[in-house]
C-alpha positions as CSV (number, residue, x, y, z in Angstrom):
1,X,275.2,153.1,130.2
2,X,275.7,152.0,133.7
3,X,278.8,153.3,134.3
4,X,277.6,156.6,132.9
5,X,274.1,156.4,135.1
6,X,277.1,156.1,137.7
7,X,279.5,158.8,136.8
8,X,276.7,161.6,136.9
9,X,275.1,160.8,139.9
10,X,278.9,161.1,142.0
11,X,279.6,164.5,139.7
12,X,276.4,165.6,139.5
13,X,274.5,164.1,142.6
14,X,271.4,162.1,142.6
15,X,269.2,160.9,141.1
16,X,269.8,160.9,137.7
17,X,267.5,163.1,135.5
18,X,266.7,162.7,131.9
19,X,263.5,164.4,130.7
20,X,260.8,162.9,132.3
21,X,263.2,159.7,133.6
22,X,264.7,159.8,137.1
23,X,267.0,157.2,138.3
24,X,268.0,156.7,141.6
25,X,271.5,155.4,142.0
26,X,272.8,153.4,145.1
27,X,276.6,152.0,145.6
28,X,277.1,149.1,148.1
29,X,277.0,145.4,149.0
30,X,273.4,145.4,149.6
31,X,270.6,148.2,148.4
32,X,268.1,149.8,150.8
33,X,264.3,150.2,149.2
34,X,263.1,153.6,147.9
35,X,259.9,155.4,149.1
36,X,258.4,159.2,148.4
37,X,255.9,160.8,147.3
38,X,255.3,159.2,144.5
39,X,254.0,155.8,146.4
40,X,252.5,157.6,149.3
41,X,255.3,156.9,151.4
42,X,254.2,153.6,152.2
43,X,257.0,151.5,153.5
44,X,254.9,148.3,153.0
45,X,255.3,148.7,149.4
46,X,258.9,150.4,149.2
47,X,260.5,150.1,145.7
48,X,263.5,147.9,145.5
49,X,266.5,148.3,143.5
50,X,267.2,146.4,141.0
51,X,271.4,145.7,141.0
52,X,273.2,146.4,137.8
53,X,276.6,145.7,138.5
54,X,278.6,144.4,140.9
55,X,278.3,147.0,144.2
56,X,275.7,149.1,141.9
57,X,272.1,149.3,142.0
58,X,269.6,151.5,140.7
59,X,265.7,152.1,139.9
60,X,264.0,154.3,137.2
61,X,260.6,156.3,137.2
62,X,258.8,158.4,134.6
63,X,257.4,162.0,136.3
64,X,256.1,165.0,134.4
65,X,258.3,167.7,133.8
66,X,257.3,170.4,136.2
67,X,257.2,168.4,139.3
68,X,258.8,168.4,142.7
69,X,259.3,164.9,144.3
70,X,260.4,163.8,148.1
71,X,261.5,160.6,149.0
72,X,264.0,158.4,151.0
73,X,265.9,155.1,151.1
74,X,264.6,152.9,154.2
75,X,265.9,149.4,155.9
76,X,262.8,148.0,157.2
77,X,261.2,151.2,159.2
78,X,264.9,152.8,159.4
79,X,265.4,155.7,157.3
80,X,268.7,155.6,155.5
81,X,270.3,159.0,154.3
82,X,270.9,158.8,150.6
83,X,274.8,159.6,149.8
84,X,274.7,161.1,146.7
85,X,271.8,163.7,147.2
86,X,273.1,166.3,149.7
87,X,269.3,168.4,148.9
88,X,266.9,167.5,151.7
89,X,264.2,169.3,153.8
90,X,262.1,168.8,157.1
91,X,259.3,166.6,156.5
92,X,257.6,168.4,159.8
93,X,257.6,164.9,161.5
94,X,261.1,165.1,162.9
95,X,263.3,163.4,159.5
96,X,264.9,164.8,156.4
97,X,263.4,164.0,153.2
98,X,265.9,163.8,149.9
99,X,264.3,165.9,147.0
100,X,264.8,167.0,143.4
101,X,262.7,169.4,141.2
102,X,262.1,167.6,137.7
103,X,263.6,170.4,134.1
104,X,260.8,172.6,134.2
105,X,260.2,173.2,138.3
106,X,261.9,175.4,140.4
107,X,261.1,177.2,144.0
108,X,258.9,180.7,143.0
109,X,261.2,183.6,143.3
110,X,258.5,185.1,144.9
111,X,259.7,184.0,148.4
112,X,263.2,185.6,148.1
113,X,263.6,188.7,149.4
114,X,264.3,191.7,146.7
115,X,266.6,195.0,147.6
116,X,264.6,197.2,145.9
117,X,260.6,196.0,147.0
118,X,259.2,197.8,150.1
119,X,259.3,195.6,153.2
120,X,256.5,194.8,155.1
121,X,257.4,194.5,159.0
122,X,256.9,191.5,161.0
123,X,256.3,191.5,165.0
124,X,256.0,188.5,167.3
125,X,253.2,187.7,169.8
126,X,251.8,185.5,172.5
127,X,248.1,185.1,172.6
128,X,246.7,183.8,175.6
129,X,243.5,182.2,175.8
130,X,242.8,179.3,178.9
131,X,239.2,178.5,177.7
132,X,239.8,177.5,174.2
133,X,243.7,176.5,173.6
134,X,245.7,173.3,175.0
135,X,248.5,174.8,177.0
136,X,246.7,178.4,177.5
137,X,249.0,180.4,175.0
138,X,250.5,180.5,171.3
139,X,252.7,182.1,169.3
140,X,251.9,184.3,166.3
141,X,253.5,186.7,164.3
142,X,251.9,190.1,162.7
143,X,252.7,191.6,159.3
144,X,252.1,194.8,158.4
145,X,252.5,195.5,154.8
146,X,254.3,198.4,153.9
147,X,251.0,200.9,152.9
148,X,249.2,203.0,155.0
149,X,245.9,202.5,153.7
150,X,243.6,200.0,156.1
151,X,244.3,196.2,154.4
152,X,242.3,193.4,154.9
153,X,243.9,190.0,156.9
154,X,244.7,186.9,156.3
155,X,245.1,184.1,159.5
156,X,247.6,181.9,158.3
157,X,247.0,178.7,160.1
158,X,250.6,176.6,161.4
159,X,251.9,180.3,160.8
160,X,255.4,179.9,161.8
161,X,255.8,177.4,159.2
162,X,254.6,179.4,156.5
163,X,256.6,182.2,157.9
164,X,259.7,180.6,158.0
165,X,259.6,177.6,155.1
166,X,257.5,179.2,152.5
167,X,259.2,183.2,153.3
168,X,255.1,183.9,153.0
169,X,255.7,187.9,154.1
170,X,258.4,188.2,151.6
171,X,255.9,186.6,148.7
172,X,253.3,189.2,149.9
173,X,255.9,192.2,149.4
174,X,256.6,190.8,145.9
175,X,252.9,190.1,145.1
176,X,251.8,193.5,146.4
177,X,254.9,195.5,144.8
178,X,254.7,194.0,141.4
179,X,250.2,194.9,141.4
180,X,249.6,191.1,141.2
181,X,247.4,191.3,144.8
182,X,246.5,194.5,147.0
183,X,248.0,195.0,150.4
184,X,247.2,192.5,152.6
185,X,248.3,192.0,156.8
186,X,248.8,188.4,158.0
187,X,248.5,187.3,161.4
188,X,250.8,183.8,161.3
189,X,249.5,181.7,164.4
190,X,251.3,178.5,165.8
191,X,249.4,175.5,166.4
192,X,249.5,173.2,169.5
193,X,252.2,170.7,167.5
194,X,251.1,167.1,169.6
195,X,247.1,168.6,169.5
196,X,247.1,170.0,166.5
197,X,244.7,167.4,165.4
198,X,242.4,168.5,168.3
199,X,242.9,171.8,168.0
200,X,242.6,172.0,163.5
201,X,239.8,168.6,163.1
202,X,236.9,171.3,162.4
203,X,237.2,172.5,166.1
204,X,234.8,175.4,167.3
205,X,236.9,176.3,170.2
206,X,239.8,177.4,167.4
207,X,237.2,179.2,165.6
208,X,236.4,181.0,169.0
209,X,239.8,181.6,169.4
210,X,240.4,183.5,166.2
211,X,237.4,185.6,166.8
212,X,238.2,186.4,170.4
213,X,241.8,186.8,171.0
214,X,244.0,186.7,167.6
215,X,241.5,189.3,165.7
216,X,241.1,191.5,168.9
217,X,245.1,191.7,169.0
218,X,245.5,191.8,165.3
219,X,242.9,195.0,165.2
220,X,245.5,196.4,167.6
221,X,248.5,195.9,166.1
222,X,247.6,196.3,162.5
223,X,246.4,198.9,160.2
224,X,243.3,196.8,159.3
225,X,239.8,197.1,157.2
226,X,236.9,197.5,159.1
227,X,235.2,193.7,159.4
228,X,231.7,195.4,160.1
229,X,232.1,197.8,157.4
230,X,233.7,195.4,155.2
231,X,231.6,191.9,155.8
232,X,234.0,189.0,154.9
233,X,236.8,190.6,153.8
234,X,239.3,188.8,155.8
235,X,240.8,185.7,155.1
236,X,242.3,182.1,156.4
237,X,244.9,179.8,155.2
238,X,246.3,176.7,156.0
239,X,247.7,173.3,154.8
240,X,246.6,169.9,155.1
241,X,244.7,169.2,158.5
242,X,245.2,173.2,158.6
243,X,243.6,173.1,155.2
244,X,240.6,171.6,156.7
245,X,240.4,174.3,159.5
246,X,240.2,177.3,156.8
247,X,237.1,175.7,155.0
248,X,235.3,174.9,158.3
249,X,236.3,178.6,159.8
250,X,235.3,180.0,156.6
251,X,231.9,177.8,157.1
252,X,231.3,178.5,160.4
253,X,232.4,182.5,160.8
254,X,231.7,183.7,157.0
255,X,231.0,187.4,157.5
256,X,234.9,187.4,158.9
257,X,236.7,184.7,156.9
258,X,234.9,185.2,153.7
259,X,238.1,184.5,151.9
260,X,239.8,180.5,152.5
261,X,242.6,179.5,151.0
262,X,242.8,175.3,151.1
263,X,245.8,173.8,150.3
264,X,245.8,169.5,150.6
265,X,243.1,169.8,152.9
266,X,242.6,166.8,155.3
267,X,238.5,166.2,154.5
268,X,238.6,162.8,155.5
269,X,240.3,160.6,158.1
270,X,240.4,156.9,157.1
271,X,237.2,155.9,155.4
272,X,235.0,159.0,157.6
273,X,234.5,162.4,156.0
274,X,235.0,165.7,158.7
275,X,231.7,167.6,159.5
276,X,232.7,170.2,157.1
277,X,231.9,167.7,153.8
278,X,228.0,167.9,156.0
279,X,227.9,171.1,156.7
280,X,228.6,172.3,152.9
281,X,226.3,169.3,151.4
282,X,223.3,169.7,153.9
283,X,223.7,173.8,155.5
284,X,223.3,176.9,153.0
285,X,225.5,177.9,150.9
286,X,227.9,180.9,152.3
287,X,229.3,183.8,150.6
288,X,232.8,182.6,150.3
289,X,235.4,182.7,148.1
290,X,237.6,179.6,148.1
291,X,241.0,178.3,146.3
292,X,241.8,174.8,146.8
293,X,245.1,173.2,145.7
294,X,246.4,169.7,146.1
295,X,249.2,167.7,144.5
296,X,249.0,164.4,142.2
297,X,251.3,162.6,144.2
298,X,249.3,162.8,147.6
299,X,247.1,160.4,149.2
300,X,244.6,163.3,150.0
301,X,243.9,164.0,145.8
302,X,240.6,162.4,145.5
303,X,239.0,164.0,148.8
304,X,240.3,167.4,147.5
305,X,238.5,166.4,144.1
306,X,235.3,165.5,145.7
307,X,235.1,168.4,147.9
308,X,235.5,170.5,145.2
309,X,233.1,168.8,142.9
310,X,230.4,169.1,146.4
311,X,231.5,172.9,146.5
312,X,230.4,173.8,142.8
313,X,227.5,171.5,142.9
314,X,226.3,173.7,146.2
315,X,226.7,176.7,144.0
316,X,230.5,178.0,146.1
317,X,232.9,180.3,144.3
318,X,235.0,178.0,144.4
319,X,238.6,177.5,141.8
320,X,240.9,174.5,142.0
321,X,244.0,173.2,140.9
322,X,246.5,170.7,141.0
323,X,249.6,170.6,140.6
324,X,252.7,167.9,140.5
325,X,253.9,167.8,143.8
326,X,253.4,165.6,146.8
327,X,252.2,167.1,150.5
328,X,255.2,169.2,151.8
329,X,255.9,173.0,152.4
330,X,258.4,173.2,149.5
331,X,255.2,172.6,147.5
332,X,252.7,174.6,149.0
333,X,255.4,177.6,149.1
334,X,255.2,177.5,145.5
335,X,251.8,177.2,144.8
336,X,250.2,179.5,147.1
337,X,250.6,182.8,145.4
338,X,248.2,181.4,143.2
339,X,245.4,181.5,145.5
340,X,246.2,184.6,147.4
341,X,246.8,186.2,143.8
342,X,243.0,184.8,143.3
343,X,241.8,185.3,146.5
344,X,242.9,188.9,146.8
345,X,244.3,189.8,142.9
346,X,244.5,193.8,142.9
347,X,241.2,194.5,141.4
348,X,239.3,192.1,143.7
C-alpha cells in the first residue's frame, strides 16, 4: 500500500487522492510539517508526518468532495517547496502555495475566455486624488460590456486582482452572453498594497474617494445608468478586508452602492468587531441587497455567520453561502458568479 501511495504521487503528482482521502507524500531523510488551509495556516500547530518506510513519509486527511485546498510544507517558519506537486498559486503575501481541487471541484469555466461570446473592452486608468488616498493616485481599470444600452456598475475593490486572477471581465461576458445576469460595467480599482488595511478598515476617506473621483471618471468613460434616476443601482465588491469595505460603503453611501457583494469579509480584527457590525445592529436598516460568501476552511467563517445572522435579524436582503474552500483568489474566482448572478440575475 505504501509503495503504491508512492508510485502515484511520482506518476501522478501529489497528494494522493482517493474520494474524500488526501495523502500527502514526502521522500527524504527527514520530513518537513504540513500546513494549509485546513488548520488555518498556523505554523504553531503544523501537522507532522508520520514515516512509513525507510526515506518515506506521509499524512492523510478526510475533505468533502467539492473542495479546493492550499497548503505547504514548512521547516520551522521556512517554507519548503513540495517536489511532487508542481500546481501552486500566489498567496498575495509574496509565497506560492501548493494546491489540489478534491473529484468533484474544478476552476468555473466561466473565467475562460470563449471565441464565439461578445467581448467587453477593458481600458486602464490613474485616479488621482491627494486628500483621500496614501500616495495621491491608483490604478483602475474600466470595462465596458459589449451593449449599448446604459448598464449599471460595479467597483471591484483590489480590482487588479480580480482582473487578472479570477479573469472577472471574461466571467461577466459569459454571464451576460449566456442571460444568467444583465450587462453590467466594472470599474477594477487597486488598493494601496502596505495601507490597504488603512485605506479598506471601514475608512470614509475610501468611500469619499469612490464618490468623488472613480465614479466621476467611470460616468466618463462608461456607458452607465443614471445613479439619480436609478437610486442604488450600482454595486461594490471585494474580498476579505475588501469584503468589509463593500458592506461599510454599501452602509454608508446606499442610494449608490445599493448592491454589495461580500466575499470572506474581515468583520473582526482579533477579539474587536469593525464599526460596520455597529452601524448595522444600532443605525437603520438600508435598502441593500447583499451576497456574502465565505469558505469552511477559513478562520474568518464564524464572523461571516454572525454578520449574516445580525443582517437578517435587522430585516437586510441579505443571501449567504459557503462553500469548501479556504481564503484565496482561486476560491473567490469560483464562487463569485454566484453573487453577481444574484445580485444582478437578468430579470433583477
Amino acid at each position: 500500500m505504501t509503495l503504491a501511495l508512492l508510485k502515484r504521487a511520482q506518476s501522478e503528482g501529489a497528494p494522493v487522492i482517493d474520494g474524500k482521502s488526501v495523502t500527502f507524500v514526502w521522500r527524504g531523510r527527514n520530513a518537513p510539517q504540513l500546513i494549509g488551509d485546513f488548520n488555518n495556516w498556523d505554523v504553531k500547530n503544523a501537522l507532522g508526518l508520520n514515516r512509513v518506510a525507510p526515506g518515506v513519509w506521509m499524512h492523510s486527511l478526510t475533505f468533502p468532495r467539492d473542495a479546493y485546498i492550499e497548503y505547504t510544507y514548512v521547516r520551522g517558519d521556512e517554507r519548503v517547496p513540495d517536489p511532487l506537486n508542481s500546481r501552486s498559486a500566489p498567496n498575495g503575501l509574496g509565497d506560492v502555495n501548493h494546491f489540489f481541487f478534491m473529484p468533484n471541484a474544478a476552476p468555473t469555466p466561466l473565467a475562460q475566455r470563449k471565441r464565439d461570446v461578445l467581448r467587453g473592452e477593458v481600458t486602464r486608468h490613474v485616479v488621482q486624488n491627494e486628500w483621500f488616498l496614501v500616495g495621491g493616485k491608483r490604478t483602475m481599470y474600466l470595462y465596458q460590456p459589449p451593449v449599448t444600452q446604459p448598464c449599471p456598475l460595479v467597483v471591484v475593490l483590489d480590482g487588479p486582482a480580480y482582473l487578472r486572477r479570477c479573469k472577472l471581465p471574461n466571467m461577466v461576458d459569459n454571464l451576460i452572453a449566456q442571460g444568467r445576469i444583465q450587462p453590467v460595467a466594472l470599474a477594477l480599482v487597486d488598493s494601496a498594497q502596505r495601507a490597504r488595511a488603512i485605506e479598506y478598515a471601514c475608512s470614509e476617506t475610501t468611500v469619499g474617494f469612490l464618490l468623488e473621483s472613480v465614479l466621476p471618471v467611470a460616468r466618463a468613460q462608461l456607458n452607465l445608468l443614471d445613479i439619480q434616476a436609478h437610486l442604488g443601482a450600482y454595486g461594490i465588491l471585494g474580498a476579505s478586508l475588501g469584503g468589509l469595505m463593500a458592506l461599510y460603503a454599501g452602509v454608508r453611501a446606499p442610494e449608490v452602492f445599493g448592491r454589495v457583494l461580500s466575499q470572506s469579509g474581515s468583520f473582526t480584527f482579533g477579539e474587536r468587531d469593525f464599526v460596520v457590525i455597529d452601524l448595522i445592529r444600532d443605525g437603520s436598516v438600508k435598502p441593500l441587497k447583499i451576497w456574502m460568501d465565505v469558505g469552511r476552511f477559513e478562520w474568518l467563517l464564524e464572523s461571516n455567520r454572525r454578520m449574516h445572522a445580525l443582517l437578517v435579524e435587522r430585516g437586510y436582503d441579505a443571501a449567504y453561502r459557503e462553500y469548501n474552500g479556504g481564503h484565496n483568489y482561486p476560491a473567490w474566482r469560483d464562487d463569485v458568479w454566484r453573487g453577481l448572478e444574484w445580485l444582478f440575475g437578468a430579470k433583477g
